[in-house]
ZABA-778923 format. One record per residue (C-alpha): y, x, z; residue number from 1; residue in one letter. Coordinates in steps of 0.001 Angstrom, whole numbers. Layout:
N
@y = Y | x = X | z = Z | k = NUM | r = A
...
***
This chain:
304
@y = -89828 | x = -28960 | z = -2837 | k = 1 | r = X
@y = -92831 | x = -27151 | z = -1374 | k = 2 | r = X
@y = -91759 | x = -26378 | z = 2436 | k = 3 | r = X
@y = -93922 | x = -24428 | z = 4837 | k = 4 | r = X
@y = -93048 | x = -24353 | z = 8276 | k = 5 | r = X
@y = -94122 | x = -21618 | z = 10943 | k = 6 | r = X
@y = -94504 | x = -22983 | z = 14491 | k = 7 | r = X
@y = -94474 | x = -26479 | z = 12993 | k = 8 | r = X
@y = -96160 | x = -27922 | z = 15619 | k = 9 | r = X
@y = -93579 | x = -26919 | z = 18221 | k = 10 | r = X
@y = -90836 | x = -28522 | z = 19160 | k = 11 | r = X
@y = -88338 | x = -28146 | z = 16590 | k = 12 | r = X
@y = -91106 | x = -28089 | z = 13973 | k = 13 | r = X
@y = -92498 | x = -31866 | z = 14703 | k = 14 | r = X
@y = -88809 | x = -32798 | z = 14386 | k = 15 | r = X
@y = -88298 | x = -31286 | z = 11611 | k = 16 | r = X
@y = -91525 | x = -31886 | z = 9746 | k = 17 | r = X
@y = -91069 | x = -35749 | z = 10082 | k = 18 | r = X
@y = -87278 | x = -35442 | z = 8604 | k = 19 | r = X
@y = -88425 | x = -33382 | z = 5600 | k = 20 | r = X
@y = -91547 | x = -35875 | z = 4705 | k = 21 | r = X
@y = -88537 | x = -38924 | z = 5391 | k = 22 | r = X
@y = -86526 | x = -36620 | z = 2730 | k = 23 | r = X
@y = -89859 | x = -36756 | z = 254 | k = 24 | r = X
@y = -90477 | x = -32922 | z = 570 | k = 25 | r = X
@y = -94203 | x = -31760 | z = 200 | k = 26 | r = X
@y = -94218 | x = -29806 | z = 3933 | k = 27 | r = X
@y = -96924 | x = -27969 | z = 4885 | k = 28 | r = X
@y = -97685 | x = -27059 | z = 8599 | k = 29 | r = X
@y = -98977 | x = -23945 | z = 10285 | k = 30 | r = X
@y = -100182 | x = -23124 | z = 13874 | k = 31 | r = X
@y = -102076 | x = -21998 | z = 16278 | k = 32 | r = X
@y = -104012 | x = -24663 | z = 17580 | k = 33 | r = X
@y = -107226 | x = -26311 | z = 16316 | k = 34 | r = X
@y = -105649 | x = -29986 | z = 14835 | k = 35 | r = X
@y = -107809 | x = -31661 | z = 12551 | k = 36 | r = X
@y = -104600 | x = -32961 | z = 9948 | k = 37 | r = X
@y = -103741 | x = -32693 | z = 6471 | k = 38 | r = X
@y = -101428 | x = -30140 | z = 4896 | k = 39 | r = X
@y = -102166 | x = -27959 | z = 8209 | k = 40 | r = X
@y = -103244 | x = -24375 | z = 8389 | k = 41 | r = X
@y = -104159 | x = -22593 | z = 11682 | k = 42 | r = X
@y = -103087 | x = -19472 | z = 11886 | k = 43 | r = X
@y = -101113 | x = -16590 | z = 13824 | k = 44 | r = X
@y = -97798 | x = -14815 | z = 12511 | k = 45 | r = X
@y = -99174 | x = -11751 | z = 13691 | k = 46 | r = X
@y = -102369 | x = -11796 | z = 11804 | k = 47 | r = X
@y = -101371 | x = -10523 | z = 8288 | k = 48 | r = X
@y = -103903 | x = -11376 | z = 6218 | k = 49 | r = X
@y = -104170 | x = -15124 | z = 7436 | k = 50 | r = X
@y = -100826 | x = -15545 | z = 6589 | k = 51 | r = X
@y = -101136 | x = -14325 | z = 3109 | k = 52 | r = X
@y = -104289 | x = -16442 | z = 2424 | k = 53 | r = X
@y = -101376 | x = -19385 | z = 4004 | k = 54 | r = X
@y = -99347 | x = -18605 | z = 1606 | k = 55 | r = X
@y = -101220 | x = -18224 | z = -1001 | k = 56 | r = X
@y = -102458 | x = -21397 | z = -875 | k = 57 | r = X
@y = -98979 | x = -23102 | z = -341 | k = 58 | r = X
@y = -96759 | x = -21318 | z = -2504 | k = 59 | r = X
@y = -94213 | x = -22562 | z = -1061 | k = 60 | r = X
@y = -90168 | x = -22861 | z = -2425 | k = 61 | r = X
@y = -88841 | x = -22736 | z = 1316 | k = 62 | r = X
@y = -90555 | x = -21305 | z = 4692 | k = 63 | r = X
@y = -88751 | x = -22536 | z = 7980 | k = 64 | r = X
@y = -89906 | x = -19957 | z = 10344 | k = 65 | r = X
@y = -89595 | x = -21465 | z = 13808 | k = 66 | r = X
@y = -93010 | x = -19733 | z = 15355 | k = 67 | r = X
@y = -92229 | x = -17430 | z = 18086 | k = 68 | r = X
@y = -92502 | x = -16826 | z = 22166 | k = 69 | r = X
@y = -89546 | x = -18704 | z = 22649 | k = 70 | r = X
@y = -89247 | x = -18932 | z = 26521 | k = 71 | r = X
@y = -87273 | x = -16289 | z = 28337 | k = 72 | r = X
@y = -89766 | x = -15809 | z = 31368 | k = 73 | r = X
@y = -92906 | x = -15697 | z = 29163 | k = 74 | r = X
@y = -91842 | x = -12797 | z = 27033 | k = 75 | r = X
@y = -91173 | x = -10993 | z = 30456 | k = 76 | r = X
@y = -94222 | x = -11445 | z = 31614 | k = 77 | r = X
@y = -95930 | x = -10466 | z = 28770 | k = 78 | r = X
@y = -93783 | x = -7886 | z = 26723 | k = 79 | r = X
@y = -96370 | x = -6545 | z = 24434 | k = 80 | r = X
@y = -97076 | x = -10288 | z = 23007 | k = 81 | r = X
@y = -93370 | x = -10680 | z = 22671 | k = 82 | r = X
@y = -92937 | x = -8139 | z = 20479 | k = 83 | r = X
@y = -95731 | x = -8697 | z = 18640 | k = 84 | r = X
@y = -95393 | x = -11802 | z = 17883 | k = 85 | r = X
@y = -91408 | x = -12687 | z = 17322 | k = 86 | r = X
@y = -90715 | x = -8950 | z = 15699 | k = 87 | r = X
@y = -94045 | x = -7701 | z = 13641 | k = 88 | r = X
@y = -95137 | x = -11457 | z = 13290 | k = 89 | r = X
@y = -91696 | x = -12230 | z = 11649 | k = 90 | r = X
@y = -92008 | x = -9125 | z = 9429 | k = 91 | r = X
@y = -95332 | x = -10554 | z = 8094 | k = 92 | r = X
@y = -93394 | x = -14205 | z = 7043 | k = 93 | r = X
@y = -90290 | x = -11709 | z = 5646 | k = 94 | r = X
@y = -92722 | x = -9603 | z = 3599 | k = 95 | r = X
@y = -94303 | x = -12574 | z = 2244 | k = 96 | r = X
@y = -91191 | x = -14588 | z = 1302 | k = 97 | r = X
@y = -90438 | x = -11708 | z = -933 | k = 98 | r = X
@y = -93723 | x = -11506 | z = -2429 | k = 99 | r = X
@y = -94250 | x = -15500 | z = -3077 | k = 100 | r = X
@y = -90229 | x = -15421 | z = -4036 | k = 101 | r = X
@y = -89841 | x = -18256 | z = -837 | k = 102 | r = X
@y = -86328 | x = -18678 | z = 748 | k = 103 | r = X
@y = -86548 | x = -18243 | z = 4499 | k = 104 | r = X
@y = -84232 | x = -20211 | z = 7203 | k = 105 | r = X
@y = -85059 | x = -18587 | z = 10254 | k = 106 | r = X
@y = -84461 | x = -20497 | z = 14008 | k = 107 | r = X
@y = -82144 | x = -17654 | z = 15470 | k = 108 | r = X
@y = -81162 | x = -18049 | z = 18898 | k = 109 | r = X
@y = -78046 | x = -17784 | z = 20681 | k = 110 | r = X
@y = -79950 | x = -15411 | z = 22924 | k = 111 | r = X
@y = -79462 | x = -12883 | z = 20161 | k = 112 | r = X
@y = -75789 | x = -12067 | z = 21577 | k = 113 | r = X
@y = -76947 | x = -10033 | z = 24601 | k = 114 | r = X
@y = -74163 | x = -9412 | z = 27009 | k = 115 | r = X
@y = -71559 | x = -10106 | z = 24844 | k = 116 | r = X
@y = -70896 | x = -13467 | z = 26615 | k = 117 | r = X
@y = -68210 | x = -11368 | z = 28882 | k = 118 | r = X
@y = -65122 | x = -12078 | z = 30279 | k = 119 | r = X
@y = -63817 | x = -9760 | z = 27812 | k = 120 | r = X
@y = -64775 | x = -12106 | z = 25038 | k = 121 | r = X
@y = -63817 | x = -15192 | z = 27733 | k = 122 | r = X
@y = -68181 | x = -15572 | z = 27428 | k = 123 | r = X
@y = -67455 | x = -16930 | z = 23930 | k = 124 | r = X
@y = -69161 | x = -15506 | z = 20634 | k = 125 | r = X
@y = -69002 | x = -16169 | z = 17099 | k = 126 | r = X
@y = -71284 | x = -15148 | z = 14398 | k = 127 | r = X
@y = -69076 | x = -12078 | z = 13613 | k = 128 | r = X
@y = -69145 | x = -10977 | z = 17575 | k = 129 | r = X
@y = -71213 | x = -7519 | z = 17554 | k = 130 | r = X
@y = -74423 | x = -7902 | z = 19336 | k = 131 | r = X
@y = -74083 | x = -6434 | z = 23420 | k = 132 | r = X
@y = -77127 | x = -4867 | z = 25169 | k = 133 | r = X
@y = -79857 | x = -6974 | z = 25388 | k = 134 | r = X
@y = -80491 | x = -9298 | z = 28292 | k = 135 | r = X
@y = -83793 | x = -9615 | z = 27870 | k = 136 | r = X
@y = -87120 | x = -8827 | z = 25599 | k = 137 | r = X
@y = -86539 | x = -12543 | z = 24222 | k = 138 | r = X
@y = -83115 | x = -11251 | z = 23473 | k = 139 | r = X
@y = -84426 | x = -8050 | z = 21954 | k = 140 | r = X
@y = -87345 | x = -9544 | z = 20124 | k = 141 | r = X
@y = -85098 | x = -12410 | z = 18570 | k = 142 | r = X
@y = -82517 | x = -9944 | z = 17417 | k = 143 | r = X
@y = -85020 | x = -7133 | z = 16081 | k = 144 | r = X
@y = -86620 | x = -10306 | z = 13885 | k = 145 | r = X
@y = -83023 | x = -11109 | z = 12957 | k = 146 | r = X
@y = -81970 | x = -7313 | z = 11706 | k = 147 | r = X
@y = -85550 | x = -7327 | z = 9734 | k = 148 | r = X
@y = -83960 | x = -9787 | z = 7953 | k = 149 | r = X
@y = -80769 | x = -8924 | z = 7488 | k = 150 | r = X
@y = -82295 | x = -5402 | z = 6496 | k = 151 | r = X
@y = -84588 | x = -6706 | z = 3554 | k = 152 | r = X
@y = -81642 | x = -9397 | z = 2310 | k = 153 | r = X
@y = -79518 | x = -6669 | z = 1912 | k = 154 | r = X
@y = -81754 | x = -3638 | z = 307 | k = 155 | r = X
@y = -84496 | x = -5831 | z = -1124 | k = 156 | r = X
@y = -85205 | x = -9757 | z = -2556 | k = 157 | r = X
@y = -84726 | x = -11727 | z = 386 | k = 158 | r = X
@y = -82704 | x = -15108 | z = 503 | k = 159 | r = X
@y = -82415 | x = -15993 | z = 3974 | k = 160 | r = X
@y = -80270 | x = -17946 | z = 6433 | k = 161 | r = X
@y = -80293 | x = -17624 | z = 10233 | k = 162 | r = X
@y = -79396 | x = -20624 | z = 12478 | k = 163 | r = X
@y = -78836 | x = -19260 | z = 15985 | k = 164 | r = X
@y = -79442 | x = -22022 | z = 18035 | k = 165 | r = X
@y = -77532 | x = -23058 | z = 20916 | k = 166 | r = X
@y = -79483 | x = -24771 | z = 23920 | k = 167 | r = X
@y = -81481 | x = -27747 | z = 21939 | k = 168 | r = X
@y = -83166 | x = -30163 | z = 23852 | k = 169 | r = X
@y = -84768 | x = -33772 | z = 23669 | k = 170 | r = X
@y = -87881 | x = -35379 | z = 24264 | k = 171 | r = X
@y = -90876 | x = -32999 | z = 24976 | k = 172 | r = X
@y = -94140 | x = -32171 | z = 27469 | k = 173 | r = X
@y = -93348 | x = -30053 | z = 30660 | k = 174 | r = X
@y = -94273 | x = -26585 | z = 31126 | k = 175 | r = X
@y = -92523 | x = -23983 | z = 33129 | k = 176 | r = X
@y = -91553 | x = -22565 | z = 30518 | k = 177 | r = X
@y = -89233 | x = -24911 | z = 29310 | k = 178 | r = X
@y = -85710 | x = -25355 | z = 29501 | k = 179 | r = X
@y = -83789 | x = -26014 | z = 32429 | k = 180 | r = X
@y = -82768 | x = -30079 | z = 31265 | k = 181 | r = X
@y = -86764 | x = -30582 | z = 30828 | k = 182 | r = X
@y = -87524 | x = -28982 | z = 33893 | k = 183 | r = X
@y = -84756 | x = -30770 | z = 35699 | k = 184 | r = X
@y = -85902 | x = -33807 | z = 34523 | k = 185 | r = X
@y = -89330 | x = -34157 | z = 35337 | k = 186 | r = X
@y = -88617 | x = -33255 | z = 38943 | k = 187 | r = X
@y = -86276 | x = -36148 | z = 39029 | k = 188 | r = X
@y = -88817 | x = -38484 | z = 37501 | k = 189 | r = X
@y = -91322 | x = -37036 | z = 40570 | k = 190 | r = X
@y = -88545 | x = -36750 | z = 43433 | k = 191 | r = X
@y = -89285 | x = -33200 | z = 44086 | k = 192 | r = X
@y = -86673 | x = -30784 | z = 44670 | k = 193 | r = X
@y = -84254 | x = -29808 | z = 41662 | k = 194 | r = X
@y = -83922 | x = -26009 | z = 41661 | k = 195 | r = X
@y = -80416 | x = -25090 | z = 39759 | k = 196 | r = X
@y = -79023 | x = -21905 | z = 38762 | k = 197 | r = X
@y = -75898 | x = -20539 | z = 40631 | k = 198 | r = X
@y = -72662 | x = -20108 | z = 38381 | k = 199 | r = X
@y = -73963 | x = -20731 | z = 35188 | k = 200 | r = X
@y = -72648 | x = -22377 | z = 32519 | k = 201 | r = X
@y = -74199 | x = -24047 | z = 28983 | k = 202 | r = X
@y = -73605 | x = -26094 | z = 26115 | k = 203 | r = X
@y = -76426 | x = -28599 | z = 24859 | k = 204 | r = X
@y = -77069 | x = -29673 | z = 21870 | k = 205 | r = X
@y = -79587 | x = -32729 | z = 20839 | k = 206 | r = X
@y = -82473 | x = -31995 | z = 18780 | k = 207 | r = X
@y = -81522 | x = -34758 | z = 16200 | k = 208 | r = X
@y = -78101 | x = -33201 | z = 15623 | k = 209 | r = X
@y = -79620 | x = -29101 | z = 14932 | k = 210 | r = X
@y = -82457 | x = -31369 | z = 12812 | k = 211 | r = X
@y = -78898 | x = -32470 | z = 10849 | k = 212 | r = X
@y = -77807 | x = -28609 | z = 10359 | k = 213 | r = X
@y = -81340 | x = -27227 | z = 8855 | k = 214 | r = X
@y = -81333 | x = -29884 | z = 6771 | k = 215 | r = X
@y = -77710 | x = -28999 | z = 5287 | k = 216 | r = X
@y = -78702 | x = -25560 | z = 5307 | k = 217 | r = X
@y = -81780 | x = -26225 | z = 3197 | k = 218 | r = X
@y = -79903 | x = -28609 | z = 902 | k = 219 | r = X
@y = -77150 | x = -25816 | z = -6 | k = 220 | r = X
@y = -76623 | x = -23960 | z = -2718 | k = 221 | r = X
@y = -76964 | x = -20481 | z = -1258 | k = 222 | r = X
@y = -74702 | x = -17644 | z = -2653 | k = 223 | r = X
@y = -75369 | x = -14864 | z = -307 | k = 224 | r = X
@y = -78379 | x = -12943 | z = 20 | k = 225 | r = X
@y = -77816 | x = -13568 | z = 3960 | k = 226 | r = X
@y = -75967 | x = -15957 | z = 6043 | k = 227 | r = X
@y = -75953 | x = -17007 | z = 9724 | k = 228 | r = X
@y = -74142 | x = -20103 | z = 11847 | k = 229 | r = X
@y = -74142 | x = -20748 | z = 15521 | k = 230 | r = X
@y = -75554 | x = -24209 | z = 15552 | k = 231 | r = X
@y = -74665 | x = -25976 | z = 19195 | k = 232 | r = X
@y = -72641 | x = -28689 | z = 21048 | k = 233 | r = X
@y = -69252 | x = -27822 | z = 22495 | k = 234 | r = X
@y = -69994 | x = -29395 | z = 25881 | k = 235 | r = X
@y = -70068 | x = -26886 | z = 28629 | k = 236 | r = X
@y = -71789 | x = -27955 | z = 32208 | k = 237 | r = X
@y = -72957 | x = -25999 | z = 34914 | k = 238 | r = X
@y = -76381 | x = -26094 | z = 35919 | k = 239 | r = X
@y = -75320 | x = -28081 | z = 39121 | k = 240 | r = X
@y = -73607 | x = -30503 | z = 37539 | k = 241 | r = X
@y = -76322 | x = -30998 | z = 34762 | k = 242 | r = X
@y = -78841 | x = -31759 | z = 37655 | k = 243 | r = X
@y = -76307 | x = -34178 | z = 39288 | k = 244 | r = X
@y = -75766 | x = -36196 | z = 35936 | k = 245 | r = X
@y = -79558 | x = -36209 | z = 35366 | k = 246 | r = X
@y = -79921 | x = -37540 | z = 38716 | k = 247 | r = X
@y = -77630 | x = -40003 | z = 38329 | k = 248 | r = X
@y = -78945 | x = -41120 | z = 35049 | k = 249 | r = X
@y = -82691 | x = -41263 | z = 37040 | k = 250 | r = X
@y = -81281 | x = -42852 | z = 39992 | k = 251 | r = X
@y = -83465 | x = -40332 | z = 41829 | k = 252 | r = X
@y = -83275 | x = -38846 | z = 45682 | k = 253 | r = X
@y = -84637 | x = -35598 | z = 44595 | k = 254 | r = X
@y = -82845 | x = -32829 | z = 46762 | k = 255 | r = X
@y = -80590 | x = -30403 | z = 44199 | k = 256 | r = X
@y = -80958 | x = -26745 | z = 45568 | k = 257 | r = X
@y = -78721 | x = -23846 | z = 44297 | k = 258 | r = X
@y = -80631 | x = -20605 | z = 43812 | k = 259 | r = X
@y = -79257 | x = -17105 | z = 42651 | k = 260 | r = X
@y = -79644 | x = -16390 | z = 39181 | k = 261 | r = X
@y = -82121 | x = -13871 | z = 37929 | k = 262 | r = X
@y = -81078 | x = -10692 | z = 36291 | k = 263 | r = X
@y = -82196 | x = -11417 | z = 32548 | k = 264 | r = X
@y = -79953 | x = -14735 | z = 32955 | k = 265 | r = X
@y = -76601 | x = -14407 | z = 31042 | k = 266 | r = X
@y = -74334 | x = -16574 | z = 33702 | k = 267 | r = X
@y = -72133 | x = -17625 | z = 31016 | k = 268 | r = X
@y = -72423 | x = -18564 | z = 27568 | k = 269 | r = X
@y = -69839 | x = -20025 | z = 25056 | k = 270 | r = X
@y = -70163 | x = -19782 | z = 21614 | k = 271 | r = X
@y = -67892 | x = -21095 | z = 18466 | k = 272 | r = X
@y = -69084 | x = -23187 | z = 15725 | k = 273 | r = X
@y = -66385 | x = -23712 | z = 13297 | k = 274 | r = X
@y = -68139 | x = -21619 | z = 10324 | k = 275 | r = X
@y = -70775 | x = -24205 | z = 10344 | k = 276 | r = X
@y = -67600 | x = -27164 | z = 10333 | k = 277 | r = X
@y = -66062 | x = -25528 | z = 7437 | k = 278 | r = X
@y = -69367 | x = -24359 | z = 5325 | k = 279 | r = X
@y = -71713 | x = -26268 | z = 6145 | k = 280 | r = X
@y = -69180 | x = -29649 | z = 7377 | k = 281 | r = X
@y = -71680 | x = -29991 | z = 10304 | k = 282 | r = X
@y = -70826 | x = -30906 | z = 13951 | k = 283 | r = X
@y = -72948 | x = -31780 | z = 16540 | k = 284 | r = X
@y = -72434 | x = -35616 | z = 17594 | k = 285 | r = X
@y = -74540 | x = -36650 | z = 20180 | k = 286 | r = X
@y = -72656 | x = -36206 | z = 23828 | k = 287 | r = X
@y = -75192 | x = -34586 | z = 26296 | k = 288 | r = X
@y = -74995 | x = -38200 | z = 28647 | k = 289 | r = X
@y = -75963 | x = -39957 | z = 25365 | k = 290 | r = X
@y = -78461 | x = -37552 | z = 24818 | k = 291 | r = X
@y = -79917 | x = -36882 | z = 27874 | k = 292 | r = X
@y = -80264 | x = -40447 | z = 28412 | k = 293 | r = X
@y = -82169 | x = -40660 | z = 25102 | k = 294 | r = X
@y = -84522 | x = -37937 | z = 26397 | k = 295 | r = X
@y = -85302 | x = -39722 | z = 29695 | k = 296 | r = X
@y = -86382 | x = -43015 | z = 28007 | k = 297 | r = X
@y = -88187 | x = -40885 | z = 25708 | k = 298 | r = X
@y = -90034 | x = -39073 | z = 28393 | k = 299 | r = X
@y = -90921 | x = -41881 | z = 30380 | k = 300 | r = X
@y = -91683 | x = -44184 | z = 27717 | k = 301 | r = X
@y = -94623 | x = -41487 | z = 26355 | k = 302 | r = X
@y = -95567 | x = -40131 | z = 29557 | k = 303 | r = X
@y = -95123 | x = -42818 | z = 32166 | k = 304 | r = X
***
């Protein structure tokens, strides 16, 4: 199967990527950085007409379409990227699936849910929960890409599946952008001071075990135009107590300080996963000690 992954050079991408080749897949890899590789094409999302020469010159069956301004605080800062890239850049990879007849699986994210993680809803969603106001422009730009999809599954030719992902993490570079586990964790490595949210709560789940779900999702027979699972761990921690067990794990004497929550942070999120146990027979395995501890050797092993 001829496989073309957006983003493929990001995080979930070089997971995935090396999984697919494993599975004998012919994947093809686009980006925007300069990397001298085969079966890679540079490119930008947003830039219509270097997709299309892309895909042209792919053709591929399936397009995994992880490219996007995935960090929270960067799409604040920089709104009019955001929306460029995650909303009319995803429009570009939709419009082009149709035209090349691709399937899409799109990397959704759990961000998608807005304030529906309310007491109300006892902070738990599940892929039938009706979107809430938008925390965020990642939340808005994640969920605009999603309803373009929806949209053109339902009134035109695509096939497409969303996984909204759920807090991944595992091995990979800092940046303050990342998420709070990699942040967390190379303070401990450097004994600086752990800053961790207030009353907030998560559930993480490993990058190997969401690698499992795309592949199930790719391997099945789909028989709706659209479909869409929460993919995640059910493994809640606060942000405190992730710190502690991180710092436990390092043996470290970093200082953990508690600071207030910013407004675009949802404080609590929950969300169910049985429609991916029942259709899909997936479950996330790894236990966040297991797989935090996985990360850390990782980490220090490749940068240390």
């Amino acid at each position: 199967m001829r496989i073309l992954i957006t983003g493929g050079l990001g995080f979930i991408g070089e997971h995935l990527e090396r999984r697919l080749i494993r599975e004998n897949h012919d994947v093809y890899i686009m980006d925007k950085n300069r990397v001298p590789r085969p079966k890679y094409y540079r490119g930008d999302i947003v830039d219509y007409i270097n997709m299309k020469e892309i895909f042209k010159q792919v053709k591929p069956d399936v397009v995994f379409h992880l490219a996007a301004m995935v960090s929270r605080k960067e799409c604040e800062e920089t709104p009019v990227m955001a929306i460029a890239t995650n909303v009319n850049g995803t429009l570009n990879v939709v419009n082009l699936c149709m035209e090349y007849n691709a399937r899409l699986i799109y990397a959704g994210s759990s961000e998608e849910y807005g304030d529906a993680y309310n007491e109300q809803n006892n902070f738990t969603v599940d892929e039938n929960t009706p979107f809430g106001t938008p925390t965020s422009y990642y939340s808005m730009t994640k969920r605009m890409s999603d309803e373009i999809i929806q949209y053109n599954a339902k009134y035109n030719t695509l096939i497409a599946t969303t996984t909204r992902f759920c807090m991944l993490y595992g091995a990979e570079s800092y940046s303050e952008y990342r998420s709070a586990i990699t942040r967390f964790i190379y303070a401990a490595i450097d004994g600086d001071t752990i800053y961790a949210h207030a009353d907030t709560e998560r559930s993480w789940c490993y990058i190997d075990d969401a690698i499992d779900a795309l592949i199930l999702v790719l391997n099945r027979k789909q028989e709706e135009s659209y479909e869409v699972f929460n993919i995640g761990m059910e493994e809640p921690i606060t942000a405190v107590n992730l710190a502690k067990q991180i710092s436990a794990i390092l043996k470290t004497k970093s200082e953990i300080k508690v600071v207030q929550i910013e407004p675009t942070i949802i404080p609590i999120k929950r969300a169910n996963f049985d429609k991916a146990k029942k259709i899909l027979n997936w479950e996330a395995k790894k236990s966040l000690y297991d797989g935090l501890s996985k990360m850390i050797s990782d980490i220090i092993l490749k940068n240390f």
